[in-house]
Each structure stands twice: as structure tokens, then as C-alpha cells.
C-alpha positions as CSV (number, residue, x, y, z in Angstrom):
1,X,259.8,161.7,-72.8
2,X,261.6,163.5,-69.9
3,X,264.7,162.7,-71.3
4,X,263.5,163.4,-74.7
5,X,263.5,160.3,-76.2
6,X,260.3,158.4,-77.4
7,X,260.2,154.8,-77.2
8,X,257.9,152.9,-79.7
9,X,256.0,149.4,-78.3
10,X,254.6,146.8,-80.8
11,X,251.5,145.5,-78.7
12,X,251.2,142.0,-80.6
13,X,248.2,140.7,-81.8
14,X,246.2,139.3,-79.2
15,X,247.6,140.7,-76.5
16,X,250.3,141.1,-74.1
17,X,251.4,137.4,-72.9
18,X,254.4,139.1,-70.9
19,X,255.9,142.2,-70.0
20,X,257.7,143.6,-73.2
21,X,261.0,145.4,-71.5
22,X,262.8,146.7,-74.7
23,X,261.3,149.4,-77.2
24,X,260.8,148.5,-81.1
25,X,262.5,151.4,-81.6
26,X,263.6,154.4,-80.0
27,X,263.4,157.9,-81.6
28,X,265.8,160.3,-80.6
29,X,265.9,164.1,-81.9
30,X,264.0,166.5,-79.7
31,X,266.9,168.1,-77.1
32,X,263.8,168.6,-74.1
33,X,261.4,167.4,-72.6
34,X,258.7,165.7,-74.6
35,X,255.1,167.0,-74.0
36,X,252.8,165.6,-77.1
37,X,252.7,162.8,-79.3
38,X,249.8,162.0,-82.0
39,X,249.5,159.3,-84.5
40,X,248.3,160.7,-88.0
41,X,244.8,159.4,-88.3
42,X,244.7,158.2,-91.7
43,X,248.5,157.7,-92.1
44,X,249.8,154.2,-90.3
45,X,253.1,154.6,-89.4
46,X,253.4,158.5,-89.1
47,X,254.0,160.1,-85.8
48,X,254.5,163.8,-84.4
49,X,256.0,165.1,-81.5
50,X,255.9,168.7,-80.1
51,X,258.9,169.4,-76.9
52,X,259.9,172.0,-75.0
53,X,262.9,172.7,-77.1
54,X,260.0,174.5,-79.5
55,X,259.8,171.7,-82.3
56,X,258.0,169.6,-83.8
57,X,259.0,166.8,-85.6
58,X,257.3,164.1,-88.2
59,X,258.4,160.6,-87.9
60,X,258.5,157.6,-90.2
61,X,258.0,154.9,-87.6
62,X,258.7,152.0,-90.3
63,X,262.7,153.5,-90.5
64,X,262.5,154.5,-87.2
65,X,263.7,158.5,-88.4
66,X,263.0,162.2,-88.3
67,X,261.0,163.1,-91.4
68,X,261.0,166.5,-91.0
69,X,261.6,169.2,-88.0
70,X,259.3,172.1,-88.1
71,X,260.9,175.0,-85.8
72,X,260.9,178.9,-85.3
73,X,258.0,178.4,-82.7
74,X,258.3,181.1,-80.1
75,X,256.0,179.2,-77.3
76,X,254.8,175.8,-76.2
């Protein structure tokens, strides 16, 4: 995420066959760089992102959208 995008692969099963070149889907809401991203560990299809514009932000991969946007952080 240096442009502050995340872009969101489907592996398929078995493998990769051949080089995927488009995203599944592409999440765009953070306004900075891009510097964590974590899958929840019980939750499929839940994802959070922390950038240098001080957010973090839940996603619902399944629509592909912002779920919520937690800000007010003063640091990295």
C-alpha cells in the first residue's frame, strides 16, 4: 500500500496455475501509506488496516467495503 490502496488476491484451490494480474478486489479508503494489515483470526472474511494517515479501518472483504474507521490516534 504505498498508494494507499489494498488489493485483495484469491489464491485458488490447488494452487496458482498462472500469474493472476487483476485483484479480486481493491479496497480504497486510507489517504497514506499503508503499513499493517491482519486477517481476524476467527472471523473469515474480516480484515484491518492501520496507515500513516492515523487510521484504522475494519473491512468486510465479502462486499469489498469499509466497516468501520477508527481515528483520533495521535501516532503510528
Amino acid at each position: 500500500g504505498d498508494d494507499a490502496k489494498i488489493r485483495v488476491w484469491q489464491i485458488p484451490k490447488g494452487g496458482l496455475k498462472e500469474t493472476l494480474t487483476e485483484p479480486e478486489c481493491v479496497l480504497r479508503g486510507h489517504t497514506e501509506k499503508i503499513y499493517s494489515i491482519k486477517f481476524h483470526p476467527h472471523a473469515s472474511g474480516l480484515l484491518v488496516s492501520s496507515s500513516y494517515d492515523l487510521t484504522v479501518r475494519l473491512w468486510n472483504l465479502e462486499k469489498g467495503e469499509e466497516v468501520k474507521k477508527l481515528s483520533g490516534h495521535q501516532d503510528q
